[in-house]
C-alpha positions as CSV (number, residue, x, y, z in Angstrom):
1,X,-11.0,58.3,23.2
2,X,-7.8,59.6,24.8
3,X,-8.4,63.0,26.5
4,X,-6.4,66.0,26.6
5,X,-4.6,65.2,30.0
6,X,-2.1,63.4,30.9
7,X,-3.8,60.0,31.7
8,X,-3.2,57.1,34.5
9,X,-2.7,54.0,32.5
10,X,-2.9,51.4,34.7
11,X,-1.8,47.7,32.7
12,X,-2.7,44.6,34.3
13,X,-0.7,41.2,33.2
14,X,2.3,43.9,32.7
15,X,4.8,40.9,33.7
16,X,3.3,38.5,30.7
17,X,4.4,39.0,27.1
18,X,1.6,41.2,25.7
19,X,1.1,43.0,28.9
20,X,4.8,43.9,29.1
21,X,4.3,45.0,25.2
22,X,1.8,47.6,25.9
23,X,3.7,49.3,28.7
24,X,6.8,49.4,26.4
25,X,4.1,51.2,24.0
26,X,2.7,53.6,26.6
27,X,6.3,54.6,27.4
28,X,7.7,55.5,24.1
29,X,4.8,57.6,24.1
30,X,5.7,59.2,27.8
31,X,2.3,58.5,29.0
32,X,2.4,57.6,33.1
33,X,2.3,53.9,33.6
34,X,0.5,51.9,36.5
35,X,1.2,47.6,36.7
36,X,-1.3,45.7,38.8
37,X,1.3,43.4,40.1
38,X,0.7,40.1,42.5
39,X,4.7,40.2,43.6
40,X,6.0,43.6,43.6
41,X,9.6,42.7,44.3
42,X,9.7,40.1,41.1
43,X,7.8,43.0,39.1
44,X,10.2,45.6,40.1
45,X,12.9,43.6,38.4
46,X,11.2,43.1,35.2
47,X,9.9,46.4,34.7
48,X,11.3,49.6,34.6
49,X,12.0,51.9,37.5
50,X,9.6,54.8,36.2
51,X,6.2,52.2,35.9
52,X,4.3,52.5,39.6
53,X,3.5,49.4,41.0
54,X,0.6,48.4,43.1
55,X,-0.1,44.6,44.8
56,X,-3.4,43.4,43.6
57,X,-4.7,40.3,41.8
58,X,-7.5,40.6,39.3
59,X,-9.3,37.8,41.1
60,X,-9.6,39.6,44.0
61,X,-11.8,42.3,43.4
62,X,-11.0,44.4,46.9
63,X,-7.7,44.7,46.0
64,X,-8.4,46.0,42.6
65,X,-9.5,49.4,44.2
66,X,-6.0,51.5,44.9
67,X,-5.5,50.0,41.1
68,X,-7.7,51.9,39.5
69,X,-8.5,54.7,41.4
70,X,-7.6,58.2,39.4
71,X,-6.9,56.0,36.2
72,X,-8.3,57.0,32.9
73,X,-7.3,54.0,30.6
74,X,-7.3,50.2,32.0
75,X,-5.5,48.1,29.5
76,X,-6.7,44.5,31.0
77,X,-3.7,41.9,29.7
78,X,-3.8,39.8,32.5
79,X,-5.2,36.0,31.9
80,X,-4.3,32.2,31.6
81,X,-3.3,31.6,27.8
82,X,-2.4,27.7,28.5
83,X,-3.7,25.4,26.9
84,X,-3.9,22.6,29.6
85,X,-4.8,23.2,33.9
86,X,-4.5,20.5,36.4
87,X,-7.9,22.1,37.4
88,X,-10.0,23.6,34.3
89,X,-12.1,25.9,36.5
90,X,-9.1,28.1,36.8
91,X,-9.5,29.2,34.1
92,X,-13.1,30.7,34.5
93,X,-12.1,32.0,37.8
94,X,-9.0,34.2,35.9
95,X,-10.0,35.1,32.6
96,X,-13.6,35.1,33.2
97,X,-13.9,36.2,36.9
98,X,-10.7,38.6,36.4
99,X,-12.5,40.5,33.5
100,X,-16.0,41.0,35.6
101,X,-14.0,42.4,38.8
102,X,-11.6,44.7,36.5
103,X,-15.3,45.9,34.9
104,X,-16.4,46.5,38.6
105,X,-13.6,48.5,39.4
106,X,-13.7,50.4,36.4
107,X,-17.1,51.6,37.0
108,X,-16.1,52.3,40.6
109,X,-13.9,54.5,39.9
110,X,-15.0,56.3,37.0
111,X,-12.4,54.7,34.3
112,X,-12.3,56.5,31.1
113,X,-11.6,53.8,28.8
114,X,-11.5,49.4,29.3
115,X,-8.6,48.5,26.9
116,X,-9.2,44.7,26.9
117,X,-7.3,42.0,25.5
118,X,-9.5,39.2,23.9
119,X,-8.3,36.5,21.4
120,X,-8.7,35.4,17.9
121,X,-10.4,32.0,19.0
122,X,-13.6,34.1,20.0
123,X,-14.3,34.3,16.0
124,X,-15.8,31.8,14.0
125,X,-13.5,30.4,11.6
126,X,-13.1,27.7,8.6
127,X,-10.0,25.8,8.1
128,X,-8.3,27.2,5.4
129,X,-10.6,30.4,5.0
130,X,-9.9,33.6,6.0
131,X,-12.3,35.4,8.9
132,X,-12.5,39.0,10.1
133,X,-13.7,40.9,13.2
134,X,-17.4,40.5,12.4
135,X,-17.5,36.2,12.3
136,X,-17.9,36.3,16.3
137,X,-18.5,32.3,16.9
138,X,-22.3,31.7,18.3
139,X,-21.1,27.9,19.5
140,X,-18.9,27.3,22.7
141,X,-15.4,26.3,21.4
142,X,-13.5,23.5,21.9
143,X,-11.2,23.3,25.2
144,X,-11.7,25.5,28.5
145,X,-9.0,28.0,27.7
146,X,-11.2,29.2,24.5
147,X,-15.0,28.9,26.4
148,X,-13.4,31.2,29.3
149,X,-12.4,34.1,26.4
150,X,-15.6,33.6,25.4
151,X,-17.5,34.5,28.2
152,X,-14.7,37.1,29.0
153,X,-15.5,38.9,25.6
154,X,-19.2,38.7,26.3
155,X,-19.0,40.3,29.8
156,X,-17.1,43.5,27.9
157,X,-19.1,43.8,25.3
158,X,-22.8,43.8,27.6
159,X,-20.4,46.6,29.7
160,X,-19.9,48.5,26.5
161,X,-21.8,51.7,25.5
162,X,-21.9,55.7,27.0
163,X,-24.2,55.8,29.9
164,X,-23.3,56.3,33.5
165,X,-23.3,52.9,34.3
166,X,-21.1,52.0,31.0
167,X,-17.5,51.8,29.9
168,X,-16.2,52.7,26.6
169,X,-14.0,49.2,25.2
170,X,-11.6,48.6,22.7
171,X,-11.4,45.1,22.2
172,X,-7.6,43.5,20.6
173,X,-7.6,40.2,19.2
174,X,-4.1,39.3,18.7
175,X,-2.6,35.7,17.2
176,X,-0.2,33.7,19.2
177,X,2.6,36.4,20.5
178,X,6.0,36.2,20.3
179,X,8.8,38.9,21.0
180,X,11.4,40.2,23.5
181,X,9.9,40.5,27.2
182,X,9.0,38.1,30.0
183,X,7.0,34.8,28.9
184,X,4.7,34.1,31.1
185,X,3.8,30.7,29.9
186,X,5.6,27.8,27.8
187,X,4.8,29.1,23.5
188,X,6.3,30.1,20.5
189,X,9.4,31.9,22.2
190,X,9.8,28.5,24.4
191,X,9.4,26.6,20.5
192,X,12.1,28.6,19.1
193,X,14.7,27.9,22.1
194,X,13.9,24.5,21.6
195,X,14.1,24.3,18.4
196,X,17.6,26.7,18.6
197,X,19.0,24.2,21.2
198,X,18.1,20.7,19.3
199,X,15.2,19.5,21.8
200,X,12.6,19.2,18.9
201,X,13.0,15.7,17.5
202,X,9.9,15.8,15.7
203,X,6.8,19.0,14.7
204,X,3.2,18.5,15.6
205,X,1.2,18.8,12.4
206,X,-0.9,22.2,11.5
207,X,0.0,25.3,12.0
208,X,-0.7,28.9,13.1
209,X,-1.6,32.9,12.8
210,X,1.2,34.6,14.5
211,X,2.0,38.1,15.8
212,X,5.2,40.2,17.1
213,X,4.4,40.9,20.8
214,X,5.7,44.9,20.2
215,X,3.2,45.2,17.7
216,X,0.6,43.9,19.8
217,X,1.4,46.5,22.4
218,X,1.6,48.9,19.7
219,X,-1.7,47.5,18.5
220,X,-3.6,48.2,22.2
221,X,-2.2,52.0,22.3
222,X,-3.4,52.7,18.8
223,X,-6.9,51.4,19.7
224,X,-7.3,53.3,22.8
225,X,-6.5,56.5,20.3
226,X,-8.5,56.0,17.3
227,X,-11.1,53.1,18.2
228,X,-14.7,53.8,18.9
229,X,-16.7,51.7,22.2
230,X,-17.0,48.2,21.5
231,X,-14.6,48.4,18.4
232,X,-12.7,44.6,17.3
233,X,-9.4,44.5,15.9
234,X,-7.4,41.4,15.0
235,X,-4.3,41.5,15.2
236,X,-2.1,39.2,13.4
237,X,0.9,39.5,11.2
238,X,0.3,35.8,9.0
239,X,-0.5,32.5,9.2
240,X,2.5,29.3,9.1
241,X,2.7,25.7,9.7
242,X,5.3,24.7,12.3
243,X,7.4,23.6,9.4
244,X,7.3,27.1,7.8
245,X,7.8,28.6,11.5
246,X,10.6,25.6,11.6
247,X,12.3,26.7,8.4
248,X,12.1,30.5,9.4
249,X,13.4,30.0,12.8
250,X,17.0,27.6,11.6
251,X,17.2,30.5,8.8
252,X,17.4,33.4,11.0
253,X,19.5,31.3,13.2
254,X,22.2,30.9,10.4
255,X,21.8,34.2,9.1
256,X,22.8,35.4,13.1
257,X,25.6,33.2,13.8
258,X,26.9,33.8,10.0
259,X,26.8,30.7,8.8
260,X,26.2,29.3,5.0
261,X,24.6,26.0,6.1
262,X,22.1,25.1,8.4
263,X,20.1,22.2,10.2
264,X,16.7,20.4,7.9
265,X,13.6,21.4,10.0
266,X,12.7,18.5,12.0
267,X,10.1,16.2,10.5
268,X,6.6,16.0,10.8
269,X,4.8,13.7,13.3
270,X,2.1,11.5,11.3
271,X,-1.6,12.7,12.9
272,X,-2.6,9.4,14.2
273,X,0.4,8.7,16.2
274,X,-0.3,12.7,17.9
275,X,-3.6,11.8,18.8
276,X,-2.7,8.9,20.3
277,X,-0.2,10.5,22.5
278,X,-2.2,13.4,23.0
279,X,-5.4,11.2,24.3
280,X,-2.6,8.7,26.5
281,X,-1.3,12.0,27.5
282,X,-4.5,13.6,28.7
283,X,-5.0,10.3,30.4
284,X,-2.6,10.6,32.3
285,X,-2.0,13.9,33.4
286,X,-5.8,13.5,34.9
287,X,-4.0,11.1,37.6
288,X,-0.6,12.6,38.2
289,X,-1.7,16.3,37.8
290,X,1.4,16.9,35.5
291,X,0.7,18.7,31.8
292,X,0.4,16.1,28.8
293,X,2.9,16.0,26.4
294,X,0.3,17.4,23.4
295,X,-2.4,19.1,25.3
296,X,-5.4,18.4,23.6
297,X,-6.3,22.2,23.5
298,X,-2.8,23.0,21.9
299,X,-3.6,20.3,19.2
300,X,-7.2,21.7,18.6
301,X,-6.1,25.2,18.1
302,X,-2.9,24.2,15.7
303,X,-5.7,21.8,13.4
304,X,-8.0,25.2,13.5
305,X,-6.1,26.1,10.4
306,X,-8.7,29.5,9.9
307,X,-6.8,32.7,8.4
308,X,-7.6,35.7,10.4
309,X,-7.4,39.0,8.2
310,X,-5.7,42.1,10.5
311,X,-7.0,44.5,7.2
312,X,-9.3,46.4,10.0
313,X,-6.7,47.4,12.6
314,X,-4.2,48.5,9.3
315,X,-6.9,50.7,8.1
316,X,-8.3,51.8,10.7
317,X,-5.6,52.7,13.3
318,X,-2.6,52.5,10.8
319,X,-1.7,49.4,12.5
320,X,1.7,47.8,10.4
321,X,2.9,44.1,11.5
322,X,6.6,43.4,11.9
323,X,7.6,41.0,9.2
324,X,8.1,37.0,10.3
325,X,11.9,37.1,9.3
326,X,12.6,40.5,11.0
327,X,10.6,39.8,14.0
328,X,12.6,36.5,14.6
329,X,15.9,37.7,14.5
330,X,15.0,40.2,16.7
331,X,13.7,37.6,19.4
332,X,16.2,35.1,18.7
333,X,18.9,38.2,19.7
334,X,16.9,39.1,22.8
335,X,16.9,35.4,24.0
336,X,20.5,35.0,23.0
337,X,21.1,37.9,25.6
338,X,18.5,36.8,28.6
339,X,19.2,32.9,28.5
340,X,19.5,31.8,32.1
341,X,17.8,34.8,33.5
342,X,16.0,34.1,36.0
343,X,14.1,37.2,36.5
344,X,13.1,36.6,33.0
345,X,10.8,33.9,33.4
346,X,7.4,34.0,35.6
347,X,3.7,33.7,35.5
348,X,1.4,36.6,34.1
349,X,0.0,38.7,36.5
């Protein structure tokens, strides 16, 4: 897929966690980087001086146009990963909207390639089973966040394919991300702070696949390479519970402040008790607009409990995954160094 040129790359989402991933990827390389941006000043000072910015806003499909013009690969990042909106149709109108108007411009203006970045929740699962690439779910899934990346995948796929009028996709399916670079919403980084700072009392049963956000950009760039149109890679380096995640974290922690001993995980809150806060929750934030304390959609996707196997991407695009224990001490030392950083925290774009 990648052509003998120099390419445009034009990232959107650049100022999220994955997004920023994939221009760190596209750099090492020294391939030219664009970043559909919504504020250029608070993009300017998260990302480098050599990545060209241009204002535009996936939901807005005019301003998409200066974007993409002259681009070869569109690596599409941006979206809403949050579990819980005060108003759920946001979500269709970013990740689901978003994707058709990134499409439209793409065909506009001639893009070579549609670099898109899906989710593991598309796939159809079993707790405690493994799944793969080919297990796409036939059933709408369970909160708004995972129904929007539904349609979102569907919309690439039907734009898939050689003709005139079609774009030729890589799709990346990546576990929940964590890693240096700006977090655009509150997850596992936001888990590990807490947990680094005392502010976890107790862990939400269940557990989850996880993924270093460098490998994830690393993942995109290898796809856009080696994959062929309408190709699926997961890409996830392991499954934990929050108390394995727990235990990892306080290890790495002693292991970087050189210490022998170090705090018991916290323990683990009994199920009926966190589905009673989660539905009072819920409840609640319906009136005051405010986000629950358990989302319902964060407690569906931590019960999912289905193993997704990242064999494909390995073997087909020599994709490796950065171990759990490695990967944390490398995040725990980047938020070490950006704690009260303003410039660090923000929305995805």
């Amino acid at each position: 897929m990648r052509p003998t040129h120099a390419p445009t790359n034009l990232v959107t989402g650049a100022t999220g966690l994955i997004g920023h991933s994939i221009v760190t990827a596209l750099r090492v390389r020294g391939r030219p980087v664009r970043a559909l941006v919504r504020d250029v000043a608070r993009a300017r000072a998260l990302l480098p001086d050599d990545v060209e910015l241009v204002r535009g806003d996936v939901t807005d499909r005019a301003s998409l146009d200066d974007a993409a013009r002259g681009c070869e690969f569109i690596y599409h990042a941006a979206g809403l990963p949050e579990q819980w909106l005060p108003d759920p149709h946001t979500f269709h109108r970013v990740n689901v909207d978003g994707t058709r108007n990134i499409i439209d411009a793409a065909r506009a203006h001639a893009v070579g390639s549609l670099i898109y970045t899906s989710t593991i929740d598309v796939f159809e699962g079993m707790s405690g089973q493994r799944y793969d690439e080919s297990r796409i779910d036939p059933l709408p899934k369970g909160t708004h966040y995972e129904r929007s990346k539904q349609v979102a995948d569907r919309l690439v796929i039907d734009a898939t394919g050689t003709g005139p009028a079609s774009l030729r996709t890589a799709l990346l399916h990546p576990a929940g991300a964590y890693g240096p670079g700006p977090a655009g919403s509150r997850g596992l980084n936001d888990f590990f702070q807490d947990l680094r700072d005392g502010k976890i009392p107790m862990l939400l049963p269940g557990g989850m696949p996880v993924v270093y956000a460098p490998d994830v950009g690393e993942g995109h760039v290898l796809a856009a390479d080696a994959a062929r149109p309408g190709d699926r890679f997961i890409l996830s380096g392991g499954y934990h519970t929050l108390s394995e995640l727990a235990e990892e974290t306080l290890r790495a922690l002693a292991e970087l402040r050189h210490t022998p001993r170090r705090r018991a995980a916290p323990p683990v809150m009994p199920m009926p008790i966190v589905r009673l806060v989660s539905r009072a929750g819920e409840a609640l934030s319906r009136l005051s607009k405010r986000p629950p304390l358990i989302p319902a959609g964060q407690l569906h996707f931590l019960m999912w409990g289905a193993r997704p196997d990242a064999s494909r991407a390995r073997d087909r695009l020599g994709w490796t995954p950065t171990p759990l224990a490695e990967g944390l001490r490398a995040t725990l030392r980047y938020l070490a160094r950006h704690a009260g950083d303003p410039a660090r925290d923000g929305g995805v774009a």
